[in-house]
C-alpha positions as CSV (number, residue, x, y, z in Angstrom):
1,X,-7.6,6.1,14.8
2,X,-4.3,4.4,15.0
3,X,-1.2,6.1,15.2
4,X,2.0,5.7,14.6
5,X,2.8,3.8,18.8
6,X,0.7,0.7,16.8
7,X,3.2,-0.1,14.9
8,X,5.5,-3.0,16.4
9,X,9.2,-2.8,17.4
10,X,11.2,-4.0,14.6
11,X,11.6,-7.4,16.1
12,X,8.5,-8.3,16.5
13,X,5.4,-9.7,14.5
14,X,3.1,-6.5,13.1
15,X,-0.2,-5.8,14.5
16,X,-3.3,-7.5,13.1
17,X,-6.3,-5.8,15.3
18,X,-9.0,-4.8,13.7
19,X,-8.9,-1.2,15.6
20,X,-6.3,-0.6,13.1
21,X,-9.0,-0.8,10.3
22,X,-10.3,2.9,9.2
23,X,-13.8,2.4,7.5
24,X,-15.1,6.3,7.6
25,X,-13.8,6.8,4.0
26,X,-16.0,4.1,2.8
27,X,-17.2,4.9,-0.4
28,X,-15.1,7.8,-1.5
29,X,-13.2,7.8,-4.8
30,X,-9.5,7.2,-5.5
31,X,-8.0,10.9,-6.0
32,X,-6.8,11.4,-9.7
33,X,-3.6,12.3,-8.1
34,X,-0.8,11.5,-10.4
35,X,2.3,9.4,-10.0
36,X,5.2,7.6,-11.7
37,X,5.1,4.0,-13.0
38,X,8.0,1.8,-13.2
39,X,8.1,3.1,-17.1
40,X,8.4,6.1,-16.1
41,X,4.5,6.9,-17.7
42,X,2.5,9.2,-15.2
43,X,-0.5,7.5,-14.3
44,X,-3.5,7.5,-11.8
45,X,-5.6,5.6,-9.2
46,X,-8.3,5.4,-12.0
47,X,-6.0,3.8,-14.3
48,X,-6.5,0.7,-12.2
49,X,-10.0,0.4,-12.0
50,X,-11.3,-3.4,-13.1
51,X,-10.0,-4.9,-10.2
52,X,-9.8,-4.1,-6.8
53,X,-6.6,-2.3,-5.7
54,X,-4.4,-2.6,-2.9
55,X,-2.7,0.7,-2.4
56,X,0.1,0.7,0.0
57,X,2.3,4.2,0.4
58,X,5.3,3.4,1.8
59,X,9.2,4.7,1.8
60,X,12.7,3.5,2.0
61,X,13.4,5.3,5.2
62,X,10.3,4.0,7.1
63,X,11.4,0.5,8.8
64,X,7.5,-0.1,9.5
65,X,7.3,-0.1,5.8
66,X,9.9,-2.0,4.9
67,X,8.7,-5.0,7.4
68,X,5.5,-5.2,5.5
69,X,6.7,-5.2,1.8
70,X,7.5,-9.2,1.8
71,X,3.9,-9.8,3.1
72,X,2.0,-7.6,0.5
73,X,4.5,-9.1,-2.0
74,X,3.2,-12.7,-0.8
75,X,-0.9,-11.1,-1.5
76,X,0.4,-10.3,-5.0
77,X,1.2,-13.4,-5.6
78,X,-1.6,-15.3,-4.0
79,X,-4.3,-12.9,-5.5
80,X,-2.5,-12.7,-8.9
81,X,-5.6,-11.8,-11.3
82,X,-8.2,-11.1,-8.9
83,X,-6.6,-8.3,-7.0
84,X,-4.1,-5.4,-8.1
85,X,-1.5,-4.9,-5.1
86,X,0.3,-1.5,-6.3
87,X,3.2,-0.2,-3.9
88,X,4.0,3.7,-3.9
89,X,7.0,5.0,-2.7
90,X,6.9,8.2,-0.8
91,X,10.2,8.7,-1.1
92,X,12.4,12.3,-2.4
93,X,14.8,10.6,-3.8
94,X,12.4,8.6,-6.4
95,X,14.1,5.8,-8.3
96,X,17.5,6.7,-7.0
97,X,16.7,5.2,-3.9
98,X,13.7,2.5,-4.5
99,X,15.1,0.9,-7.4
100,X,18.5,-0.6,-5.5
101,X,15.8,-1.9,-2.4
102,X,13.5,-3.8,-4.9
103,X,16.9,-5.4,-6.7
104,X,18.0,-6.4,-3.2
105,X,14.6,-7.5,-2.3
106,X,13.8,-9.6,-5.1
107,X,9.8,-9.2,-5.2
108,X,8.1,-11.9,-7.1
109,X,4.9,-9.6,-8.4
110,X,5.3,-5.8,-6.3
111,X,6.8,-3.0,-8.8
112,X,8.3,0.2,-7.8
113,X,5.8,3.3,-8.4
114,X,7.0,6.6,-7.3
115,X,5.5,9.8,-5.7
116,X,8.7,12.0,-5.2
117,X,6.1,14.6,-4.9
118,X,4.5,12.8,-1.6
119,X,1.1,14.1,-3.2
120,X,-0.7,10.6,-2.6
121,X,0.8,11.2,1.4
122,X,0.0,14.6,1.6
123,X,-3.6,14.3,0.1
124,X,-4.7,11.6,2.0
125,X,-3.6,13.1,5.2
126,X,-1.8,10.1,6.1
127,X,1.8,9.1,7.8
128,X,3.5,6.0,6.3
129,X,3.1,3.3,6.0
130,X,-0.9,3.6,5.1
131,X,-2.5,1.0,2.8
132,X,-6.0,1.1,1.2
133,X,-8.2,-1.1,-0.6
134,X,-10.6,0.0,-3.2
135,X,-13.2,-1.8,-5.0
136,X,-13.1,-2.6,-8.9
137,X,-14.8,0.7,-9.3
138,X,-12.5,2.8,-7.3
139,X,-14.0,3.6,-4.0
140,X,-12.4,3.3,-1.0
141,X,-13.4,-0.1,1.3
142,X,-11.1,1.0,4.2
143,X,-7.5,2.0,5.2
144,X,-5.2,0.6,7.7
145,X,-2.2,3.2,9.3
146,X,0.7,1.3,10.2
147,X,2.1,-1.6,9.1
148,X,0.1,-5.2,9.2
149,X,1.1,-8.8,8.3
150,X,-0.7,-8.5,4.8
151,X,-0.6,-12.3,4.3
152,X,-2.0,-13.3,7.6
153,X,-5.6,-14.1,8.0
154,X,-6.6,-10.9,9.6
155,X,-5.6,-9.3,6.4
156,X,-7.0,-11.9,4.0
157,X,-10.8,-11.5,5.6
158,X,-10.7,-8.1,5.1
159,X,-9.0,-8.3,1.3
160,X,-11.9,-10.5,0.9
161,X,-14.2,-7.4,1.4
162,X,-13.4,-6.3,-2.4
163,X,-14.4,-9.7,-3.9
């Protein structure tokens, strides 16, 4: 399992090894845990079933988190209508904090879900950043701890998994 020593130094390119890919979930369905949309409407994993869903947890505070968010911004906009790519912030401070960082980030398609609750984090077991893809029907694929260049080829054949 990877831990958090895969993630690269800040100034330099994120990991793309497959070790980093976590498959003994395989099959398992999204937790109705609920969260926040950017309405403000509480909503759940299974309110995204149709498509396959890209579910990245990440927070403000984590840097490895912040590195990734332009590349899983990019796979939004490449896979516009075939795949869902929904970002969750992990952090306290809810919209108070992620709402300035999108504004200065200017994402073309990512949208700023919260869990001030960290119940997504906490349920899953999982340190941040963690990001997993589920099929149209909700069951996990895989997951990936640490951050990865999302748009990179690497990332792209395994996406491809939930075609």
């Amino acid at each position: 399992m990877p831990t958090d020593s895969d993630a690269a130094p800040a100034n330099e390119t994120a990991p793309t090894r497959a070790d980093k890919l976590d498959r003994s979930h395989k099959g398992e369905a999204a937790p109705a845990t609920p969260f926040k949309a950017p309405d403000g409407k509480t909503v759940t994993l299974a309110d995204f079933k149709g498509k396959p869903l890209l579910l990245n947890l990440w927070a403000t505070w984590c840097a490895p988190c912040v590195r990734e968010m332009p590349t899983l911004d990019r796979v939004a906009v490449r896979e516009s209508g075939k795949l869902q790519v929904l970002t969750v912030s992990q952090d306290l401070e809810g919209a108070a904090k992620v709402t300035p960082f999108f504004e200065k980030a200017k994402f073309q398609a990512l949208k700023p879900y919260l869990d001030t609750d960290v119940a997504l984090s906490t349920g899953y077991g999982v340190n941040l950043p963690t990001t997993i893809l589920y099929d149209s029907q909700g069951r996990e694929i895989w997951r990936v701890a640490g951050d990865m260049e999302w748009d990179g080829a690497t990332a792209a054949a395994w996406i491809a998994e939930a075609k």
